[in-house]
N, C-alpha and C positions, 0 to 999 in steps of 0.2 A: 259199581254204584252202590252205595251205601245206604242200608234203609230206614227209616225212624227210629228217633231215638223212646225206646220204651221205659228205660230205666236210667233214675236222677238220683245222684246225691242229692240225701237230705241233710246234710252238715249245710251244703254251698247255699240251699234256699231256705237256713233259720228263720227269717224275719217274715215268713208265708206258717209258718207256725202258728197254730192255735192260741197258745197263750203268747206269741209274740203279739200276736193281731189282736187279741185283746186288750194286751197292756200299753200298746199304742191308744187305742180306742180309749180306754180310759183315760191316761195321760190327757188327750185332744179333749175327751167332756171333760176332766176337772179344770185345763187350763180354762173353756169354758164357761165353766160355772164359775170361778173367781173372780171373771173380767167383772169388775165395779161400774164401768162408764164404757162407751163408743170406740173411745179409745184405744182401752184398755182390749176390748175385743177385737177392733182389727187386727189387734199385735197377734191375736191367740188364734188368728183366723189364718193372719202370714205364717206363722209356727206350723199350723197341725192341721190345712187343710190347702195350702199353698202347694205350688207346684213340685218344690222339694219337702214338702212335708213327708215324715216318716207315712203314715199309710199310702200316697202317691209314690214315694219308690218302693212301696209294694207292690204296686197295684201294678208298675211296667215290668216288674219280675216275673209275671204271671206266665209272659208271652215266651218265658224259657223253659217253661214245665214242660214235659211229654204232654199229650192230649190228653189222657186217663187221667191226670192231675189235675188239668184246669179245671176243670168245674166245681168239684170243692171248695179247691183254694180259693177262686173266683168269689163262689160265694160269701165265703168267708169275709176276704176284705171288703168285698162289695156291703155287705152285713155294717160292717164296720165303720165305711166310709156315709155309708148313710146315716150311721147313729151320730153320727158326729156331726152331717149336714142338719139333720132334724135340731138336734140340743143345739146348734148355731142358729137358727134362726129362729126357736122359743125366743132363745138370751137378748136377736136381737132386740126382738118383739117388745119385749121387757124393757130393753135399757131405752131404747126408741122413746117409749110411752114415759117412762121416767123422766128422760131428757125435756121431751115437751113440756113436761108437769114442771120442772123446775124451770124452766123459762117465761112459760106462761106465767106463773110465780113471782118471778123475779121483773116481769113487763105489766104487771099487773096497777091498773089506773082505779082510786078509788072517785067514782063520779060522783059518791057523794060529797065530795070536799066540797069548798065554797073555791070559785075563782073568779080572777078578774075577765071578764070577757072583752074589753078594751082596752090596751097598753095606756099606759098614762099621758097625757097630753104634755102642752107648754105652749105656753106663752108667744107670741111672734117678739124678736125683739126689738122691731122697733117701737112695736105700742109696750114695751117692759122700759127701754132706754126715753121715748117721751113723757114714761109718767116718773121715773127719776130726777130728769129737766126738770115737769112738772114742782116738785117734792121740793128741789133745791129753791126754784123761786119761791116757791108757798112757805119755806121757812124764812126767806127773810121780809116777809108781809106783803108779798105780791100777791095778786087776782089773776086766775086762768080763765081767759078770754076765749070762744071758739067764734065763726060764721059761717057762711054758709059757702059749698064749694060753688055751685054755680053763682057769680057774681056780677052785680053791672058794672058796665066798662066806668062809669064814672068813679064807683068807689076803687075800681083796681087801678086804674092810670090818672083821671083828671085831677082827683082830688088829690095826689101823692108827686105831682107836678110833675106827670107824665104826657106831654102837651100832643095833640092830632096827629106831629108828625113824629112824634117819638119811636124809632126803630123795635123799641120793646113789643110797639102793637099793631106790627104787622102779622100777616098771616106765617113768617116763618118761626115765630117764638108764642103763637097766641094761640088758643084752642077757640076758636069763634062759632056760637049757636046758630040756629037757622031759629026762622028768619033773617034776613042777614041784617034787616033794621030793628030786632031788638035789642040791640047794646050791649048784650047778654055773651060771656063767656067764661071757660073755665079760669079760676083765680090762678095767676102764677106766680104770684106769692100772699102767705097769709099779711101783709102789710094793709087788706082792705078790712079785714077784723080792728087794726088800730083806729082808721077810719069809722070805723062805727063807733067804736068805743070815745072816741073824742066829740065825735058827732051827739052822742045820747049819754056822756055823763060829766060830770062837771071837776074841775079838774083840784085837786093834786089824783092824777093817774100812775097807776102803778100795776101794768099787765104783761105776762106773756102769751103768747099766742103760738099756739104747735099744731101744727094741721097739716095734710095732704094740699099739696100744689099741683102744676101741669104746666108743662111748656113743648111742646112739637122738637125735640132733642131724639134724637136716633138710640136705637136702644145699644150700649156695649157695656164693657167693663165696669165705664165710670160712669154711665149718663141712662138717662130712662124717663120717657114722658112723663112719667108718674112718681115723683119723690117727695119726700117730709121735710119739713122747713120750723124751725121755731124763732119766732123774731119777738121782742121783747120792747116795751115801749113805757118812755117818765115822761108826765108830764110836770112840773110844779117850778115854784120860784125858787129863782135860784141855784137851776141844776146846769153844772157845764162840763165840760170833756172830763174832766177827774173822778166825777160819780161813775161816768160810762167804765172808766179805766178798771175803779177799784170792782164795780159788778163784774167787768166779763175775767178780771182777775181769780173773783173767788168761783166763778161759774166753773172757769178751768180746772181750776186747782181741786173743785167738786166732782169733777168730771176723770182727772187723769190723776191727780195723788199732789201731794205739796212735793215742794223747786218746780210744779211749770210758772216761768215767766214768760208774758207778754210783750206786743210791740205794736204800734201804730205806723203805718204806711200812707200817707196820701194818698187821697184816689174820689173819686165824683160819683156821690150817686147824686139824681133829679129832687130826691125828699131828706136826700141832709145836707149841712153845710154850716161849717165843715165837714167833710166827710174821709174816712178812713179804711183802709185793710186790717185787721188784726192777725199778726201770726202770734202763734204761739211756740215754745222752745221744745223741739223735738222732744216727746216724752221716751223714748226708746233710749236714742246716745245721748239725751241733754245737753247737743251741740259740744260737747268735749270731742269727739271724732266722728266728727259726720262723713268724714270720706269713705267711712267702712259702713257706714248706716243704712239699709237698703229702704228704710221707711220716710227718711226725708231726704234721700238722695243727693246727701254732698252738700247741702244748706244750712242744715244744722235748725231750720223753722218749717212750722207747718202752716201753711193760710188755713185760717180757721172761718173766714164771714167777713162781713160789710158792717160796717157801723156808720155812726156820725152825731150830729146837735140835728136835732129836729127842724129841718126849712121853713123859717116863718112863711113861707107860702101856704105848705101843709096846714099850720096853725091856723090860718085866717081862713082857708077853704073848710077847714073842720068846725069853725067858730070857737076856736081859742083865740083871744087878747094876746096875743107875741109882744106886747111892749109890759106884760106883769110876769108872764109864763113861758117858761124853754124847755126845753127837753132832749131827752136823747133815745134813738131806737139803734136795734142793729138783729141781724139776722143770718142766722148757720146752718146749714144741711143737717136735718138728725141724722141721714142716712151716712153722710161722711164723717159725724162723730163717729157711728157706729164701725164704721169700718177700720180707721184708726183704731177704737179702744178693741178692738176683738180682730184684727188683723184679718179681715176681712177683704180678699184681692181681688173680686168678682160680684160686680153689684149684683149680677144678675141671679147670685143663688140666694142674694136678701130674697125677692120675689117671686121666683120662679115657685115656690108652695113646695119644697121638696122637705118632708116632716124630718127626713135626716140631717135637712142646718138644723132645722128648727128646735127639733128634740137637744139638740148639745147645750142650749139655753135656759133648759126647762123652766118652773116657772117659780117667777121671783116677785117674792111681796111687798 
């Protein structure tokens, strides 16, 4: 049996040497002391204090010294290894607090600036596209008419020859008040503003009227108890279907760009007669290929409203003369121009108050 080993080459364990284990040591602080950034220290941390770092395979060499040699040696690298953990962690200390300082630096908010503390608003656009309407009538010397929304039933049906049994004033299309005998209900169309207007001024008349309406309609895509309405109303001598044609011509063509052409359609309202459908010509495909059109869907026209002559009944019930005086009214959804000109697929984000339609609009003077 063989006894301890007392005596080691010192060729085989150079790098347990004095100045070997020095020169390492220095080597591990200057790489160190060079590192500029975090980064730059990790790398010098993997190098010179990492697992295979030169002082670590010093330091497993120890355990092949004879006994009589470890402790020195021991020391030595131990000496070593620690100067190098201490100068590792000043550096990082340093780069640490540097890092911070240029970030904070660099994230730094001057409070005194001036800012806005509320995003900029806009406009809703249906009240932006009613005062348009508005604009285009008032430039060719019309009067803007308003009334009141809560209305009597006399001015919204009797007087616009909408007679007791007339379907319009049942409870499935009528907003009706309580009491149930005050006569009183919501207007379902601005047509009771004409009614006043004929009623309290003397005529050659010349009004529009754009207001909020209401009729018991379910709410979806296209329909909504509560929608905008602008209907337009001549009184004077002399006026017959041609004036009607040539206004809602240029009201279009104001509205959507010049080439929309118009069209009259037959059709019955209670307060004109004759009475009419107006389409107007797809503004999208201008009816050149409507088959591919998804906005008038294969027609090549769009229904735009109701028109007509003014019903000498209306007249006599308003106290206009219908054997000096004629006229003509008619009346369009704002909410379905709007939808049209801004392609607009979903009434319900008109209303619905979400400021993300609303803001795409902003506001228009």
């Amino acid at each position: 049996m063989s006894g301890p080993n007392t005596e080691y080459d010192p060729v085989a364990v150079t790098p347990l040497q004095a100045d070997q284990v020095e020169a390492m040591r220095d080597q591990a602080l200057a790489a160190i002391a060079a590192a500029e950034d975090l980064k730059a220290l990790a790398q010098a941390r993997s190098e010179h204090v990492g697992d295979r770092s030169p002082l670590a395979l010093a330091n497993r060499e120890i355990g092949a010294l004879p006994p009589q040699a470890r402790k020195e040696v021991g020391q030595r690298v131990g000496q070593a290894r620690g100067a190098v953990a201490q100068a590792l962690a000043a550096r990082t200390e340093v780069l640490e607090a540097e890092h911070e300082e240029r970030t904070l630096l660099a994230e730094t908010v001057d409070v005194t600036l001036p800012t806005r503390r509320h995003p900029a608003g806009s406009r809703h656009p249906i009240t932006t596209l009613s005062d348009r309407i508005a604009d285009i009538f008032v430039a060719m010397g019309w009067e803007i008419a308003e009334g009141p929304q809560v209305e009597a039933e006399w001015l919204n049906f009797d007087a616009l020859n909408l007679g007791p049994d007339h379907p319009a004033r049942t409870m499935q299309d009528t907003f009706w008040l309580e009491p149930a005998d005050s006569a009183l209900v919501l207007r379902t169309h601005t047509s009771p503003v004409q009614a006043r207007t004929m009623l309290t001024r003397e005529p050659p008349i010349y009004v529009a009227c754009p207001g909020r309406v209401y009729r018991t309609d379910e709410v979806d895509a296209t329909h909504s108890p509560v929608f905008h309405q602008v209907e337009g109303l001549v009184i004077d001598e002399g006026i017959t279907m041609a004036h009607l044609k040539g206004t809602l011509d240029h009201l279009t063509t104001a509205l959507f760009g010049e080439g929309i052409t118009t069209r009259f359609r037959p059709s019955y309202f209670p307060f004109t007669e004759p009475s009419a459908e107006m389409d107007m010509v797809c503004f999208v495909c201008r009816g050149v290929d409507p088959e591919q059109c998804r906005t008038c869907r294969g027609e090549g026209w769009i229904e735009l409203g109701g028109c007509g002559v003014v019903n000498p009944r209306v007249l006599v019930a308003c106290g206009v003369d219908p054997d000096r005086y004629t006229g003509f009214a008619f009346g369009f959804g704002i909410d379905r121009i709007l939808m049209f000109r801004h392609t607009v697929e979903d009434l319900r984000d008109v209303f619905e108050g979400d400021v993300r339609f609303t803001s795409a609009f902003g506001v228009e003077i």
